[in-house]
C-alpha positions as CSV (number, residue, x, y, z in Angstrom):
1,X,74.1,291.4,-70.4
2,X,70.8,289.8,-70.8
3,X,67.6,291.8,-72.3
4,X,64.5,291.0,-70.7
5,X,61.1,291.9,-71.6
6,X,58.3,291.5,-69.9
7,X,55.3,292.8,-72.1
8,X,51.7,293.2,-69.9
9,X,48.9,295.9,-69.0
10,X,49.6,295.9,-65.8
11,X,47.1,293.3,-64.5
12,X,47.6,290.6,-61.9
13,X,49.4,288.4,-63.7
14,X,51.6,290.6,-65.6
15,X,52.8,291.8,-62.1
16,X,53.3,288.6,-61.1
17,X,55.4,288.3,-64.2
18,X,57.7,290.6,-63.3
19,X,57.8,289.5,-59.8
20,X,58.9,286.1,-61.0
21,X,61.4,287.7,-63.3
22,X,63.1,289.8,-60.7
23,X,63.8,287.0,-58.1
24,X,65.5,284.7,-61.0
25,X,67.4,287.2,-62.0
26,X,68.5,287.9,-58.4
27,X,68.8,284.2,-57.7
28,X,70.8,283.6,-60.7
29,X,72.8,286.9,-59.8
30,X,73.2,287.1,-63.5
31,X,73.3,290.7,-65.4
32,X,70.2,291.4,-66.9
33,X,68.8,294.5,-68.3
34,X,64.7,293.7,-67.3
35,X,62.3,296.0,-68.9
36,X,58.6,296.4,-68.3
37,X,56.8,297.6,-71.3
38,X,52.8,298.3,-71.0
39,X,52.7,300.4,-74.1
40,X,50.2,298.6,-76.4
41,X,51.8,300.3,-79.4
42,X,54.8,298.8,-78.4
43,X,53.7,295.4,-77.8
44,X,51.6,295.6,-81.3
45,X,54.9,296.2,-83.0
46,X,56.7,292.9,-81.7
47,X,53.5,291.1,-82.5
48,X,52.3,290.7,-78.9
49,X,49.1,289.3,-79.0
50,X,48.6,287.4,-75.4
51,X,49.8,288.7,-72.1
52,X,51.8,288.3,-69.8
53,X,54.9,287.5,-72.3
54,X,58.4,287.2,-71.5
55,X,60.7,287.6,-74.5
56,X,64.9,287.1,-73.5
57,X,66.9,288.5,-76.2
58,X,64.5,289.8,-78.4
59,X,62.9,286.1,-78.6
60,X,59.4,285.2,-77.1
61,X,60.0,282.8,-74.3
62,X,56.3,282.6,-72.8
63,X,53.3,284.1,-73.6
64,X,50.1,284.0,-72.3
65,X,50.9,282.9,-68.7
66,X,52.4,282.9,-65.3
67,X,56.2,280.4,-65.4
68,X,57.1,280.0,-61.8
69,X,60.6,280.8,-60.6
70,X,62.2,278.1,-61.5
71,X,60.9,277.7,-65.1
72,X,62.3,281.4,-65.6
73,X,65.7,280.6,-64.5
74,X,65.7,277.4,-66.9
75,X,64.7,279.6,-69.4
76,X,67.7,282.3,-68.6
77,X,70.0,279.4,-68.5
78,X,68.9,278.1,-71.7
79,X,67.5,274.7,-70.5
80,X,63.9,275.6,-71.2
């Protein structure tokens, strides 16, 4: 299973974060365990400094924009 974690305030783009995240994961049909985490304390602690940020495994993937779909699902396969 693949941890994703999508770190944001809850502002447009962080939504649209998620969005994105959600229909590659359901495109790719692969199992993934995607979390939403808006806690600042949290994001802090993993050294969060721009949002939206995508991190897949523990490991920043994005930060600081929007991928589309498609980047996202390179990024899930490893190709990105």
């Amino acid at each position: 299973m693949v941890l994703i974690e999508v770190f944001g305030t809850g502002c447009a783009k962080c939504k649209r974060m998620i969005k994105n995240v959600e229909i590659a994961v359901g495109d790719l049909g692969i199992d993934a365990d995607v979390r939403k985490i808006e806690n600042l304390d949290a994001m802090i602690d993993r050294g969060v400094m721009l949002t939206p940020a995508l991190y897949v495994d523990g490991e920043p993937k994005v930060v600081g924009h929007v991928p589309c779909v498609e980047d996202i699902k390179q990024i899930l396969l490893g190709e990105k």
